[in-house]
MARZA-769681 format. One record per residue (C-alpha): residue in one letter; x, y, z. Coordinates in steps of 0.5 Angstrom, whole numbers. Example, Ala and Ser with C-alpha at 12.3 -4.5 7.8 and 13.67 -1.06 7.14 Angstrom:
# MARZA-769681
A, 25, -9, 16
S, 27, -2, 14
***
This chain:
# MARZA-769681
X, 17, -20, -10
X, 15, -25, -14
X, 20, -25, -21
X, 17, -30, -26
X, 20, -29, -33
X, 18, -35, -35
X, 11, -35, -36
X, 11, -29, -41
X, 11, -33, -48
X, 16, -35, -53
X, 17, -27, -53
X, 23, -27, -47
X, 30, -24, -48
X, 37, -27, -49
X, 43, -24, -46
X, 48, -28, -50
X, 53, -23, -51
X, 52, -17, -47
X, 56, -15, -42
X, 55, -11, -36
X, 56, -4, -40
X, 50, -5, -44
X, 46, -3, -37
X, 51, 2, -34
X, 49, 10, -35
X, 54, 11, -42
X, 48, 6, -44
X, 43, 10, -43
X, 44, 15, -48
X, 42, 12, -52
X, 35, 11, -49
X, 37, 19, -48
X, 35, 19, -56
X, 28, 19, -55
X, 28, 26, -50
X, 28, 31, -55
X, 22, 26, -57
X, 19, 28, -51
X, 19, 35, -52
X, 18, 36, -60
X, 15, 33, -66
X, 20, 28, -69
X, 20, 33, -75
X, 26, 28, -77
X, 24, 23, -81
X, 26, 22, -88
X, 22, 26, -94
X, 17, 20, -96
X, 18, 15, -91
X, 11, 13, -89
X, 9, 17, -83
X, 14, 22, -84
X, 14, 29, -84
X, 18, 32, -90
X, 23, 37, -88
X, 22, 44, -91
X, 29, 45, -89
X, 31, 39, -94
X, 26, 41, -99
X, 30, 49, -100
X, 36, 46, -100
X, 35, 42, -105
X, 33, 47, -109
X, 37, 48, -117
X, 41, 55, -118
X, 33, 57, -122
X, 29, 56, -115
X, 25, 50, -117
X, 24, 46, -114
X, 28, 38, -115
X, 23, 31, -115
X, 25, 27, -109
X, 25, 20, -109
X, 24, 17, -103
X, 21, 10, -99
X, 15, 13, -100
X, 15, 15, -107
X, 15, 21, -112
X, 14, 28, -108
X, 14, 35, -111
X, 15, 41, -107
X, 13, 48, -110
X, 18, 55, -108
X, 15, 55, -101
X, 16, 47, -99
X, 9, 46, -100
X, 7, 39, -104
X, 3, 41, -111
X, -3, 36, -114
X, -4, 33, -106
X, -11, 31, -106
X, -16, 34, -102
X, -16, 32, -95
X, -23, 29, -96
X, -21, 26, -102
X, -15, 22, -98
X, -16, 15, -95
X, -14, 13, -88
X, -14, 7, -85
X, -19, 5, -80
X, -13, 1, -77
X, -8, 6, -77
X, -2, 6, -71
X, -3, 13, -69
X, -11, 11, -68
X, -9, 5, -64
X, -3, 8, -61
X, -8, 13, -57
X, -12, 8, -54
X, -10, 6, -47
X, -13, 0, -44
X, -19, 1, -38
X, -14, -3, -34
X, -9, 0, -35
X, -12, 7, -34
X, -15, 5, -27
X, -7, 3, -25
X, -5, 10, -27
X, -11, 14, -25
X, -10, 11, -18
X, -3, 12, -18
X, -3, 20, -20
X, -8, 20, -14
X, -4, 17, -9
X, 1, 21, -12
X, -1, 28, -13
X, -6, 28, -7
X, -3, 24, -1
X, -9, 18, -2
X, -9, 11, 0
X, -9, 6, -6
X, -14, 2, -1
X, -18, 7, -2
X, -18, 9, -8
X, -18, 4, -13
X, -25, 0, -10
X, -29, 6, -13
X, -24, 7, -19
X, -25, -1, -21
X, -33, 0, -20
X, -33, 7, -24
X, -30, 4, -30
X, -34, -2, -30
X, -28, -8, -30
X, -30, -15, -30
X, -27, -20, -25
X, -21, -21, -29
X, -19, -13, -31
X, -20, -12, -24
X, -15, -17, -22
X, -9, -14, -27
X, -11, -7, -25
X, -10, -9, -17
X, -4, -13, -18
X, -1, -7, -23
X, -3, -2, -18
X, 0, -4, -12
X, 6, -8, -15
X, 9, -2, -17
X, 7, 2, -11
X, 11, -4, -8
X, 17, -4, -12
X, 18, 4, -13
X, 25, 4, -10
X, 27, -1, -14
X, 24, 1, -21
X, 28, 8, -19
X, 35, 5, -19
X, 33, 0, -25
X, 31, 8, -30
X, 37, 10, -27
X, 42, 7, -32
X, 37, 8, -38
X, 35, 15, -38
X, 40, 21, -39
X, 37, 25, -33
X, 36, 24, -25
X, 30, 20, -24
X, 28, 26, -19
X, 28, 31, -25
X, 22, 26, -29
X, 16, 29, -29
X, 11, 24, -24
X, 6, 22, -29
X, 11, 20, -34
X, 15, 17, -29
X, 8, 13, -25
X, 7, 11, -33
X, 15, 8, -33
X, 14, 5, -26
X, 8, 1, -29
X, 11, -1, -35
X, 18, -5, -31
X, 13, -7, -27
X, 10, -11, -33
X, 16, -12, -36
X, 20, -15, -29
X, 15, -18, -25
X, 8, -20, -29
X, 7, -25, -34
X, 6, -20, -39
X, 9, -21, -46
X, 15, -15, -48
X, 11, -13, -54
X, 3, -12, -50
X, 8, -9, -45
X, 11, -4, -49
X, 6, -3, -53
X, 1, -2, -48
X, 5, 2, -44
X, 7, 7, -49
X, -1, 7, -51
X, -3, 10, -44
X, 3, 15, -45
X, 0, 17, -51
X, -7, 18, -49
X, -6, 21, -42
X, 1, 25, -42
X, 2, 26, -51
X, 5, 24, -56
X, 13, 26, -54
X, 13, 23, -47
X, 10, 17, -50
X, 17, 18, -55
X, 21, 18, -48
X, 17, 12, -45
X, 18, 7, -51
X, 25, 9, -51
X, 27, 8, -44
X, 23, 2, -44
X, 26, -1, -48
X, 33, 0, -45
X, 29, -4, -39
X, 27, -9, -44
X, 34, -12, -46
X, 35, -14, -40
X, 32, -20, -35
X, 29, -19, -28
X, 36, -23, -26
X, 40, -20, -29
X, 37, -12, -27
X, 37, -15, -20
X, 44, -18, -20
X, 46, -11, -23
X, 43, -6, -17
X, 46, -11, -12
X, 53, -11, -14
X, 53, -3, -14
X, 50, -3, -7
X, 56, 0, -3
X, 53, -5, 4
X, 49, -11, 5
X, 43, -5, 8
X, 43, -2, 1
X, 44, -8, -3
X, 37, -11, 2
X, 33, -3, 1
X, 34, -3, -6
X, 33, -11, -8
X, 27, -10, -3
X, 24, -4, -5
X, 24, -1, 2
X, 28, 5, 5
X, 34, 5, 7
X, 32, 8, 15
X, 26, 2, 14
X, 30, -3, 14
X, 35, 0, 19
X, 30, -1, 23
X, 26, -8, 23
X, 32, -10, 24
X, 33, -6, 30
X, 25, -9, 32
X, 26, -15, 31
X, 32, -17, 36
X, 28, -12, 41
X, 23, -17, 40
X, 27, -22, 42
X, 28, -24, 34
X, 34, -27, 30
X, 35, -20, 26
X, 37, -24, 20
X, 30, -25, 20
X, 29, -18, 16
X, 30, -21, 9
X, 23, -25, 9
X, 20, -20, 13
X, 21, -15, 8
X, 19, -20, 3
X, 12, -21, 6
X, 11, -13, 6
X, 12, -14, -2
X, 7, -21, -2
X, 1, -18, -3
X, -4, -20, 3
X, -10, -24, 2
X, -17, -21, 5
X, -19, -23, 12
X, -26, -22, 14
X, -29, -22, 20
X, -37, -23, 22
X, -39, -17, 28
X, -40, -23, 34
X, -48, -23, 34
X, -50, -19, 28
X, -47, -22, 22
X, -44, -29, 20
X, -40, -31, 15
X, -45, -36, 11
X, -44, -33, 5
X, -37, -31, 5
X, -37, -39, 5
X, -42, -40, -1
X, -37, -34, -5
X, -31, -40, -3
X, -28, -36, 4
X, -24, -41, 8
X, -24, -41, 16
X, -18, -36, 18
X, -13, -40, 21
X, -11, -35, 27
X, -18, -32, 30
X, -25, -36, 30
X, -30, -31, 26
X, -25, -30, 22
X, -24, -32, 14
X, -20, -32, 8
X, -22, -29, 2
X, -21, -28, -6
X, -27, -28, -9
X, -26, -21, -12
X, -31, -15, -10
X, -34, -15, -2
X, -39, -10, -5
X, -42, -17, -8
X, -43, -19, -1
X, -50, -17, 1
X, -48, -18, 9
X, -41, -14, 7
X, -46, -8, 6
X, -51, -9, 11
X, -44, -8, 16
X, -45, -14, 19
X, -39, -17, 16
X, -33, -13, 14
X, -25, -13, 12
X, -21, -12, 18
X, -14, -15, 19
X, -13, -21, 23
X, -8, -18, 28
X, -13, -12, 30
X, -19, -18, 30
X, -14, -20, 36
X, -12, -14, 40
X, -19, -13, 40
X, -21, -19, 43
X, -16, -20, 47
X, -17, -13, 51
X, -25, -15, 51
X, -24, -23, 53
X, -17, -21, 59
X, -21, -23, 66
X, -23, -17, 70
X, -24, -16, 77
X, -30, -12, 78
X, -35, -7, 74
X, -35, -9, 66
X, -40, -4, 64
X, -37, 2, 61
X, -31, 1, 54
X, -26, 6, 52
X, -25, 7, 45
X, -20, 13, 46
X, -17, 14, 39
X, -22, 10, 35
X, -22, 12, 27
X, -24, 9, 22
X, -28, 5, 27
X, -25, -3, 25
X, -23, -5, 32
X, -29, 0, 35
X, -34, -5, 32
X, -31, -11, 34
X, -31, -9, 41
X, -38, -5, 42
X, -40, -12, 38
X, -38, -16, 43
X, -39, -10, 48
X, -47, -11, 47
X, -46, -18, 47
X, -44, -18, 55
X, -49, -11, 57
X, -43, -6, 56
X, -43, 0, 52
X, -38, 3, 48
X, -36, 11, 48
X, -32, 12, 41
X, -28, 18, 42
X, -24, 21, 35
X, -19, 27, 35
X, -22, 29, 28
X, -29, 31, 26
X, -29, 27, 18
X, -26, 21, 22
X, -31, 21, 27
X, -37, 20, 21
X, -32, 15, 19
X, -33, 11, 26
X, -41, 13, 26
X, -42, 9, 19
X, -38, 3, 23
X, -41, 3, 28
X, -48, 4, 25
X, -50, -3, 25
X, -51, -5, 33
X, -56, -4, 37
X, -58, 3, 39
X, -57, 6, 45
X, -49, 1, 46
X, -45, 5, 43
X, -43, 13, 42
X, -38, 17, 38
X, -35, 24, 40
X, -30, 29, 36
X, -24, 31, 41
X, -18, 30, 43
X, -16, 24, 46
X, -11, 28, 50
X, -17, 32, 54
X, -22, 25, 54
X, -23, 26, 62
X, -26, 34, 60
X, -31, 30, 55
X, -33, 26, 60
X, -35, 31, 65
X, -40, 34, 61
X, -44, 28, 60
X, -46, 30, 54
X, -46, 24, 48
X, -44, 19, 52
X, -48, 12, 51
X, -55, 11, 54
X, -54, 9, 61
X, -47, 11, 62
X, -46, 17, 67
X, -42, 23, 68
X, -35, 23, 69
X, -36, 15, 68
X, -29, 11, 70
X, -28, 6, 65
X, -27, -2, 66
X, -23, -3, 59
X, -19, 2, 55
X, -16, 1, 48
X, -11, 6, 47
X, -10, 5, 40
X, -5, 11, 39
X, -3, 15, 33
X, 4, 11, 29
X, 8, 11, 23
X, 3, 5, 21
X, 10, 1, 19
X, 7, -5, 20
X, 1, -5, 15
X, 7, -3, 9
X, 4, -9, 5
X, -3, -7, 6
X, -1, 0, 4
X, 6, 1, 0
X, 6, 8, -2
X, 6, 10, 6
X, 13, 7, 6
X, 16, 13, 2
X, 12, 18, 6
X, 14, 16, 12
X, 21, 19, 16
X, 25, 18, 22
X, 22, 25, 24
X, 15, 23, 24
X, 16, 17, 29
X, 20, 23, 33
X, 14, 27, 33
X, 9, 22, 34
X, 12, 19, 40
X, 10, 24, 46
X, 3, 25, 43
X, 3, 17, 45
X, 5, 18, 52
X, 1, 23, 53
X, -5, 19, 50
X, -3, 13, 55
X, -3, 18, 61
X, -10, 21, 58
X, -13, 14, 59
X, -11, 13, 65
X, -13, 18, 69
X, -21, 16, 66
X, -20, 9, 68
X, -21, 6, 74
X, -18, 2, 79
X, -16, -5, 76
X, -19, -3, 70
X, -16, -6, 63
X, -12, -1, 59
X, -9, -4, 52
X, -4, 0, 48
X, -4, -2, 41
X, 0, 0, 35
X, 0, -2, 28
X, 8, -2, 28
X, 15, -6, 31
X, 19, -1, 30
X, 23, 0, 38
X, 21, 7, 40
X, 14, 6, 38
X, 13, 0, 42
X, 19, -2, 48
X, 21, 4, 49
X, 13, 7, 50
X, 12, 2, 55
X, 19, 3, 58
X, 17, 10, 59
X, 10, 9, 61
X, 11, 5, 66
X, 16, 10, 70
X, 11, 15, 69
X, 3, 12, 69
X, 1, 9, 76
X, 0, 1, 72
X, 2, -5, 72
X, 4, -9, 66
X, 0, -17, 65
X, 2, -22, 61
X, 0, -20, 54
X, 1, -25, 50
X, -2, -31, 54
X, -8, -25, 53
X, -7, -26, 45
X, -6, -34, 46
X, -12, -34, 49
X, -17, -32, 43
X, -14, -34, 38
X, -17, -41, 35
X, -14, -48, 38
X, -12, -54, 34
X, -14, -60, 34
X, -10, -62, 41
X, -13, -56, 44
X, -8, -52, 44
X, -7, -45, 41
X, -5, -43, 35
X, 0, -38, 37
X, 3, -42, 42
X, 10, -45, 41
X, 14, -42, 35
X, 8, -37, 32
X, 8, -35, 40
X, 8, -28, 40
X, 10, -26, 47
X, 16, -22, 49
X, 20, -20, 56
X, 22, -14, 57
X, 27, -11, 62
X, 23, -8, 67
X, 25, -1, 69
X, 27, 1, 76
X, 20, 2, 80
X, 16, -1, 75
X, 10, -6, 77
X, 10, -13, 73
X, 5, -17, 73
X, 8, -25, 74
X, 11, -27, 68
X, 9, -21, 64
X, 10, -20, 58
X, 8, -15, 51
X, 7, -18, 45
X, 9, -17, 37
X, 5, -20, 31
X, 10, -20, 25
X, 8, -21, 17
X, 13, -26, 16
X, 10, -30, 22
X, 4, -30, 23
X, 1, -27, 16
X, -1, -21, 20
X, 0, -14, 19
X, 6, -12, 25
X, 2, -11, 30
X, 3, -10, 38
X, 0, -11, 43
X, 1, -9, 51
X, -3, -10, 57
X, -4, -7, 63
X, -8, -6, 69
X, -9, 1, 73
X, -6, 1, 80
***
């Protein structure tokens, strides 16, 4: 994560003087003040203070021994109180004059950036939605220009990224458990450090700002609480913050999980990944730093439809990893009439090469008919029945569930009719969908045996965490547990429809060991296959430079040798592959090829 402290104005913080107890959690009672804020009106203020609340207590308690009431003198002049506390001679309220400007009006008023961060993260975090997905529509609703756009995107998914983080710095300003907060104040507490520690955000815009949007969403007393602790956040420099969780942390795994905003089992196991791989461990530290780095948009033209002519206008530049691929920064795809026709769309350069990886590997025999098995949301499922038609071969999208498979229909409606098909069922059961022929492309028969099958199984998504940062505090060991038979059993299923010689591609969005090593491990003791060279077939489609040579060869080669299994059949020189973020600017995608015996 990016600490640039610098480059928030001449309002920056001194530390000259303070020692560590001034962040340590007898500190935080302080902030712990404004709790009782953020319950009730702040009915404490002294009698004739400007904005305050005379105190009824007060006024009976200075009463003289005949019941009437004493003059007060206070910072805001004479008041005069009758028996029952109330003011005597107070004007009319139609009578009074108020500031156009008054800080409670402006208090009240929170920025449309700022709101679209919140209202996005309340979504993300109420109803288990994707930033991704949500903030686009967010953005277009709220009519941000290009510059607003950019500071709600960046408050958004930094804070997302950097929620473990944020948590342990709260910890020592607030006077309860970070658990106990409540989710919208906590979410506006996490946006107000992110300003603080991580963005060229002046302190003042950023309390106060913050503080504003609490007030407008939330109320006025957990507005009292949120400026209270931010403050408290305020007195410290991100160094300082940083180096102060580091020291507290009992291990270096710990230290690396909160420095990095990842949980703990995440780090345990990219660690394991990455010498499973064939990679140094100590590798770790910068791949947790490119999961916080925020990933340029790549682009990609469907071979035969589309081109990238116009994203090039906007200022795209050529993808350095896959040709038909681009760069690009210019804001709002939506902006780009050939990104709504379909032709061309964002899709992660790791995908774009599994994809052609599967499409391009030499193949004996028949190459009419592709499987798609697990295809939602229908990225990969267009490039390959883009390049599909392009050969004469038709594709048969297969999607478990029924909004998924729409999801696919919609991206695969800009090719050529009659090339492509989407059914709704169990992978698991694909040879009974087959059977029937019903819904199959146009030409494909009946019980089809398929020529290249891309089984890209349901995971844990580990390795898209930079593109999607809230599903690393969703995600448990449990659910790679849970996952790991479901993609044996999905390998099996689209074995048994694959004919001989044919081409199957497991893919997986993760590195982590079970869900890649040990699932070829197993399926190569338990399906009838032989494992080929996967990485020559990803060196293969990526871009040449100027000597000829791929892009992936050398040091960004992503090839690895597996020990074989007793029985197994390897092909020679077999070899799975892994792409990795902090590599090859890729989401951690792998890649296993195999042939059907």
């Amino acid at each position: 994560m990016s600490m640039n402290a610098g480059g928030r104005g001449s309002g920056g913080r001194s530390n000259s003087g303070k020692g560590r107890a001034g962040a340590n959690r007898s500190g935080a009672n302080r902030a712990g003040q404004g709790r009782s804020g953020a319950r009730k009106r702040d009915d404490r203020t002294q009698q004739g203070q400007p904005g305050g609340t005379p105190n009824p207590r007060g006024s009976r308690g200075n009463r003289n021994p005949g019941g009437e009431p004493q003059t007060k003198q206070g910072g805001g002049g004479e008041t005069r109180r009758n028996s029952k506390g109330h003011e005597r001679n107070r004007k009319a309220v139609k009578d009074r004059a108020f500031s156009a400007s008054a800080p409670s009006q402006r208090a009240r008023t929170a920025d449309r950036a700022r709101a679209v961060a919140f209202e996005v993260l309340s979504v993300v975090a109420l109803e288990d939605s994707y930033a991704n997905l949500v903030l686009p529509k967010a953005i277009r609703s709220a009519r941000l220009d290009a510059r607003d756009a950019g500071f709600a995107t960046e408050l958004t998914y930094g804070t997302l990224r950097n929620q473990g983080t944020y948590d342990a710095i709260l910890a020592h300003c607030v006077d309860r458990p970070v658990a106990k907060i409540g989710t919208k104040i906590l979410l506006v507490l996490r946006l107000g450090v992110h300003q603080l520690l991580a963005m060229r955000v002046p302190d003042h815009a950023a309390l106060n700002q913050t503080v504003a949007l609490a007030r407008a969403e939330i109320g006025t007393g957990p507005a009292n609480f949120v400026n209270a602790v931010l403050r408290r956040v305020s007195e410290r420099t991100p160094e300082d913050w940083y180096a102060l969780i580091a020291e507290e942390a009992p291990d270096e795994l710990t230290r690396l999980a909160l420095e990095k905003s990842h949980p703990a089992w995440v780090v345990r196991s990219f660690r394991q990944a990455l010498a499973a791989h064939g990679r140094k461990p100590d590798e770790v530290e910068a791949l947790l730093d490119a999961d916080n780095a925020s990933p340029v948009v790549n682009l990609v033209a469907l071979p035969g439809l589309g081109d990238l002519d116009e994203a090039r206008a906007a200022g795209a530049e050529n993808g350095p990893l896959v040709e038909g691929s681009a760069f690009y920064s210019a804001g709002d795809l939506a902006r780009l009439e050939s990104v709504r026709e379909g032709v061309v769309r964002a899709q992660d350069a790791g995908s774009q090469l599994v994809a052609r990886a599967l499409a391009d590997a030499p193949l004996e025999g028949s190459d009419s008919n592709w499987l798609d098995l697990c295809a939602g949301p229908g990225g990969k499922a267009a490039l390959l029945g883009a390049l599909g038609a392009q050969r004469g071969a038709r594709l048969l999208a297969n999607e478990a569930a029924d909004h998924r498979a729409e999801l696919v229909r919609r991206s695969l409606a800009p090719l050529p009719s009659g090339t492509y098909s989407v059914v709704a069922g169990d992978g698991r059961q694909i040879a009974r969908t087959v059977a029937g022929g019903s819904n199959l492309p146009e030409g494909m028969p009946a019980g089809v045996r398929f020529d290249r099958v891309m089984v890209d199984v349901p995971c844990s998504g580990l390795g898209a965490l930079r593109r999607r940062p809230e599903a690393r505090w969703r995600k448990s060991p449990r659910d790679i547990a849970e996952l790991l038979p479901l993609q044996l059993d999905l390998f099996k299923a689209a074995a048994s429809v694959t004919r001989p010689c044919g081409l199957i591609a497991y893919v997986t969005c993760s590195p982590h060991t079970a869900e890649t090593q040990s699932i070829v491990h197993d399926i190569l003791r338990k399906v009838d296959v032989t494992l080929l060279d996967s990485g020559a077939a990803l060196r293969a489609v990526a871009r040449k430079d100027e000597a000829g040579a791929s892009t992936l060869s050398g040091k960004l080669d992503p090839a690895f040798t597996p020990e074989a299994p007793k029985g197994a059949t390897l092909a020679e020189g077999a070899t799975t592959a892994q792409l990795w973020p902090h590599i090859h600017g890729t989401d951690a995608m792998f890649f296993a090829l195999f042939r059907k015996n």
